[in-house]
C-alpha positions as CSV (number, residue, x, y, z in Angstrom):
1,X,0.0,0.0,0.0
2,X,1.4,3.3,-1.2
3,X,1.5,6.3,1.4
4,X,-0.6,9.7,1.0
5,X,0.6,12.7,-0.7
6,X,3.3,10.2,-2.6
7,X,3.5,10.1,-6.3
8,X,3.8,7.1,-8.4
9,X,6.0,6.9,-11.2
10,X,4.4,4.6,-14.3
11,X,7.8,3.8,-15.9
12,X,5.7,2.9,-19.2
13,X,4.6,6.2,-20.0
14,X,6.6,8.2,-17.4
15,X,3.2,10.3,-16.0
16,X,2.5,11.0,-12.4
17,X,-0.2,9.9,-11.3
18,X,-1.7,11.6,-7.8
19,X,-3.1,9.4,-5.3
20,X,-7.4,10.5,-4.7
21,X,-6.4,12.4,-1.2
22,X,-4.0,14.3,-3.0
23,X,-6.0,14.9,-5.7
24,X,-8.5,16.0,-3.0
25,X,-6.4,18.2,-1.0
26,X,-5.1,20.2,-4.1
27,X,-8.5,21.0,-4.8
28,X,-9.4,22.7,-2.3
29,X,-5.9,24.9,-2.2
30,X,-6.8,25.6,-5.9
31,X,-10.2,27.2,-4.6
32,X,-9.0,29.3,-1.1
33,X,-6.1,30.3,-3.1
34,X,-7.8,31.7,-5.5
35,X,-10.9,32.9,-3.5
36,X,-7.9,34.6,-1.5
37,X,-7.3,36.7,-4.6
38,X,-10.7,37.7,-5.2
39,X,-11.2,38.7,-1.8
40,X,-7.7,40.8,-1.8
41,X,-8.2,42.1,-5.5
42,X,-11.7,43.3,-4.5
43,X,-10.2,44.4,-1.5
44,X,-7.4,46.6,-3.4
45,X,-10.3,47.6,-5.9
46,X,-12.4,49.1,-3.5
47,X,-9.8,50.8,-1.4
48,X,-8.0,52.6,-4.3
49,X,-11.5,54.2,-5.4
50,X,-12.4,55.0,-2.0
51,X,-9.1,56.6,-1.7
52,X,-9.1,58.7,-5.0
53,X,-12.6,60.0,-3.8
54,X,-11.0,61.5,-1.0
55,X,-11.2,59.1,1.9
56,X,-9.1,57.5,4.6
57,X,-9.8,55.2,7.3
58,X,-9.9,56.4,10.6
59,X,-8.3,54.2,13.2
60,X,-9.1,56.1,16.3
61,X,-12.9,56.8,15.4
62,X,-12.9,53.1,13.3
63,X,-14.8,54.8,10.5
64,X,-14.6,56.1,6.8
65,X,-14.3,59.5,6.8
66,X,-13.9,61.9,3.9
67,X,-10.4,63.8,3.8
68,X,-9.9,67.8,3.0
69,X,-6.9,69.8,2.0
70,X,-4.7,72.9,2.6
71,X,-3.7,74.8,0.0
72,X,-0.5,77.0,0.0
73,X,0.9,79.7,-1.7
74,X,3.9,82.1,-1.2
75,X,5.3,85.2,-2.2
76,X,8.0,84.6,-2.8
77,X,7.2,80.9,-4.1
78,X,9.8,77.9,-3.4
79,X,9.4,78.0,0.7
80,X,9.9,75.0,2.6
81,X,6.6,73.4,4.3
82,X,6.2,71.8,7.7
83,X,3.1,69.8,9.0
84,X,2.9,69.4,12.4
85,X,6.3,69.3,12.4
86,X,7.0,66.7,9.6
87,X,9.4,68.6,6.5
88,X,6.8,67.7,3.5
89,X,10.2,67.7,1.2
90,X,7.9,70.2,-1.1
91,X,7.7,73.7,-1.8
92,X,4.9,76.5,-1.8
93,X,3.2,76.3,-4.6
94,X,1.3,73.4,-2.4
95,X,-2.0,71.1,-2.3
96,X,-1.4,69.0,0.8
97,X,-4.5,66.3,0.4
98,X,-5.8,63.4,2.1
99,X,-5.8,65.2,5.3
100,X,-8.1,64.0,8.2
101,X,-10.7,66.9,9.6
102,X,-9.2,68.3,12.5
103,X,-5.9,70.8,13.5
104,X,-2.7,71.2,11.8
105,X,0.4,73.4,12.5
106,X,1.5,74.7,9.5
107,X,5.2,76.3,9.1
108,X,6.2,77.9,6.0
109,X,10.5,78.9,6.1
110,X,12.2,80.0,3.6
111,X,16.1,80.9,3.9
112,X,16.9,84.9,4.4
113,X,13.2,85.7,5.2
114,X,10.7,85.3,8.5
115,X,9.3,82.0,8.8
116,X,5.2,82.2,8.7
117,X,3.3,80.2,11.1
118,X,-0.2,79.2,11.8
119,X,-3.1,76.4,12.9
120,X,-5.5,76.0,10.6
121,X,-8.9,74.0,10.4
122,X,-9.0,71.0,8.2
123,X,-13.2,70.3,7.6
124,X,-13.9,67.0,5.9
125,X,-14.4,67.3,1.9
126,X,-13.2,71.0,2.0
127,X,-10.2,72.8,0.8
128,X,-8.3,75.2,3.5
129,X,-7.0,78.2,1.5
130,X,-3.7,79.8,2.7
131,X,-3.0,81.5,-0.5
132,X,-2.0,85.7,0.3
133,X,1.2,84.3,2.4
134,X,3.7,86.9,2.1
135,X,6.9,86.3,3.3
136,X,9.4,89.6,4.6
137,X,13.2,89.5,5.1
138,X,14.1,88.6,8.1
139,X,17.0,91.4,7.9
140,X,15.7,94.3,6.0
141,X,19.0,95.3,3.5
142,X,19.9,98.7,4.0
143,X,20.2,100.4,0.1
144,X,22.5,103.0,-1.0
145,X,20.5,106.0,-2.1
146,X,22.1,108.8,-4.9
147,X,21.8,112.8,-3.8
148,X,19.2,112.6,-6.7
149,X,16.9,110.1,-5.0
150,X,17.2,111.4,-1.5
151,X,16.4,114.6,-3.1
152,X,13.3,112.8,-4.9
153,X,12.2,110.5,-2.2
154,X,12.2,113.4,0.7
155,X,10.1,115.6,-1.7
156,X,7.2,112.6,-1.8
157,X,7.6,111.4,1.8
158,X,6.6,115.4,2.8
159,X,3.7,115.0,0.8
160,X,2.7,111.8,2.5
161,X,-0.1,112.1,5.5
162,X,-0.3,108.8,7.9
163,X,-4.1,107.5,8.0
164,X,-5.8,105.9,10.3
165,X,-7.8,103.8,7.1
166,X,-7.2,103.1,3.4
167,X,-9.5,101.2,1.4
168,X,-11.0,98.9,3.5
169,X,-8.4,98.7,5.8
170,X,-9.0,100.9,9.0
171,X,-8.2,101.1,12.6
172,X,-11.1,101.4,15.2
173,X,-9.8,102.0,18.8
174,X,-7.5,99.5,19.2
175,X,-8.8,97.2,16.7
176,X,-7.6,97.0,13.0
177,X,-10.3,95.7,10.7
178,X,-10.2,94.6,7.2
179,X,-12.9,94.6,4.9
180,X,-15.3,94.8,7.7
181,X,-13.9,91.6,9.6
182,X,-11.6,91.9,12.7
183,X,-8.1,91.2,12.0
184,X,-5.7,92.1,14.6
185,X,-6.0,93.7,17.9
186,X,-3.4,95.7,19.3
187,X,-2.5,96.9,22.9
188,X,-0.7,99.7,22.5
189,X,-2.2,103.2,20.1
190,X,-2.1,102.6,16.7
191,X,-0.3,105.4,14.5
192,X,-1.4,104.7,11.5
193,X,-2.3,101.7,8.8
194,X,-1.4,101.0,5.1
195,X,-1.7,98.2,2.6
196,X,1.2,96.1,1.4
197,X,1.1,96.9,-2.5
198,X,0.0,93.6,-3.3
199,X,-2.8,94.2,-0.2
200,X,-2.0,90.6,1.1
201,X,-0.4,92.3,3.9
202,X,-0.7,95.7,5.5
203,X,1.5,98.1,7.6
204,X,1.0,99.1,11.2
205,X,2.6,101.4,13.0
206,X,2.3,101.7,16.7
207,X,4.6,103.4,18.8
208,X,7.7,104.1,16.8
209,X,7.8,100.0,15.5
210,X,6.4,99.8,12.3
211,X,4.9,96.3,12.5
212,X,3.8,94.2,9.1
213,X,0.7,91.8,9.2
214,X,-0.4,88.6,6.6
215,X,-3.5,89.7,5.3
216,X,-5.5,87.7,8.5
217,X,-4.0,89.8,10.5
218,X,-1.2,86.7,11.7
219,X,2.4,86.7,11.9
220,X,3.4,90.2,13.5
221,X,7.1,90.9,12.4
222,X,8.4,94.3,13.4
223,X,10.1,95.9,9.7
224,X,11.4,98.8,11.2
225,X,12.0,101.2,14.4
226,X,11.2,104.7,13.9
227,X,12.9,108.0,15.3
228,X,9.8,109.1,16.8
229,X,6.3,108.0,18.3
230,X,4.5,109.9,16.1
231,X,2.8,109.2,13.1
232,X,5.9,109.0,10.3
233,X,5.4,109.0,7.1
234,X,6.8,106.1,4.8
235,X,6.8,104.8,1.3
236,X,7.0,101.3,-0.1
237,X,7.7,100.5,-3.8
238,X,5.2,99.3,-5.9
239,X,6.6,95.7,-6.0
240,X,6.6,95.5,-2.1
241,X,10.4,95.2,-2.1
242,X,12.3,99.1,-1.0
243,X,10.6,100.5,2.7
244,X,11.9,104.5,2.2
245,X,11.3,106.8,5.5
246,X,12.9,109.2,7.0
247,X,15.8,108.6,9.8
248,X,16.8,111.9,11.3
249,X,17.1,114.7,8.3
250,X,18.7,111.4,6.0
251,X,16.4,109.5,3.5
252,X,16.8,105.5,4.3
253,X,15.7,102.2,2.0
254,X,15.5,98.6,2.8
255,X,14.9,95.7,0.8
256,X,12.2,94.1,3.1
257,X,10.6,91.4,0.6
């Protein structure tokens, strides 16, 4: 008597031939094995297409829930990105997707220039826009000015008055509002207000710091110390990039973006 799972040589026509259990027991690997693959390929099928619509499994809630996104742009573009404090190895222009509703600390750093920094509000199937991030120098350059433009530049800095609004930028007590939303509250007087030329960013000056605001009214960086408390006047190039004011009787420029 020949033992299971043992094949018999017929010499004659040199075919195996399987013993019944055998024949039995491969049977029924043939059919899990391949339900196996049918199960994982439906599986794979159904997870890819549930992903590409936009949702992830939640472990800690053990649930489906649809994802959202932040989207990110900077001026200057090319700035490093940070997640909750995981480097994204990308650069602004950014769509960060497949986030999970909830916080997220986002860090935007770019070398020579103040880092901006925020939490923002992921909402499942919606897109957070962070889009108006402008980004100053972190050590305004000091520029050489001719006799010719100091001469120039004094003549339209005396013809500048500081306001207390422009546009629809404006200070109420304490309070600076922008387009009729609160932005930024402040506990010291406020001087004067003025929009960044690309109005993604505006200008404050209280006390004798001139202070410079993203257009939420987040990320206070102080862009220059003035001589005096009072209200002084200022100009800033059309591109957003030369601050001109007066120190003392001297004209002064910095590159500040």
């Amino acid at each position: 008597m020949s033992r299971p799972y043992v094949f018999h040589w017929q010499l004659a026509t040199g075919n195996a031939i399987l013993n019944p259990m055998v024949k039995k027991w491969s049977f029924k690997v043939f059919v899990f094995v391949w339900l196996a693959l049918a199960i994982s390929f439906v599986t794979l099928a159904v997870s890819l297409t549930v992903a590409a619509a936009g949702y992830r499994f939640n472990w800690q809630a053990r649930t489906i829930i649809k994802t959202g996104l932040i989207v990110l742009e900077s001026d200057p573009t090319g700035a490093a990105v940070e997640i909750n404090g995981k480097d994204l190895a990308a650069s602004t222009p950014l769509r960060q997707t497949y986030l999970l509703p909830g916080y997220y600390d986002v860090l935007i750093r770019l070398d020579g220039y103040m880092s901006f920094q925020k939490t923002v509000k992921v909402e499942s199937g919606k897109a957070h826009y962070e889009d108006t991030i402008t980004l100053f120098r972190e050590v305004p350059e000091q520029l050489t000015l001719t006799a010719q433009e100091q001469t120039e530049l004094s003549a339209r800095l005396g013809e500048i008055t500081p306001q207390l609004r422009d546009d629809k930028l404006e200070v109420r007590g304490s309070e600076i509002w922008v387009d009729d939303r609160l932005a930024a509250r402040l506990f010291s007087e406020i001087k004067q207000v003025k929009w960044f030329p690309s109005k993604r960013a505006y200008f404050v000056q209280s006390d004798k710091a001139l202070h410079v605001y993203q257009l939420d009214g987040s990320n206070d960086y102080v862009i220059a110390i003035f001589d005096s408390a009072d209200a002084t006047p200022f100009l800033v190039d059309q591109n957003g990039e030369r601050l001109v004011f007066k120190r003392g009787e001297s004209v002064v420029a910095y590159r500040i973006h």
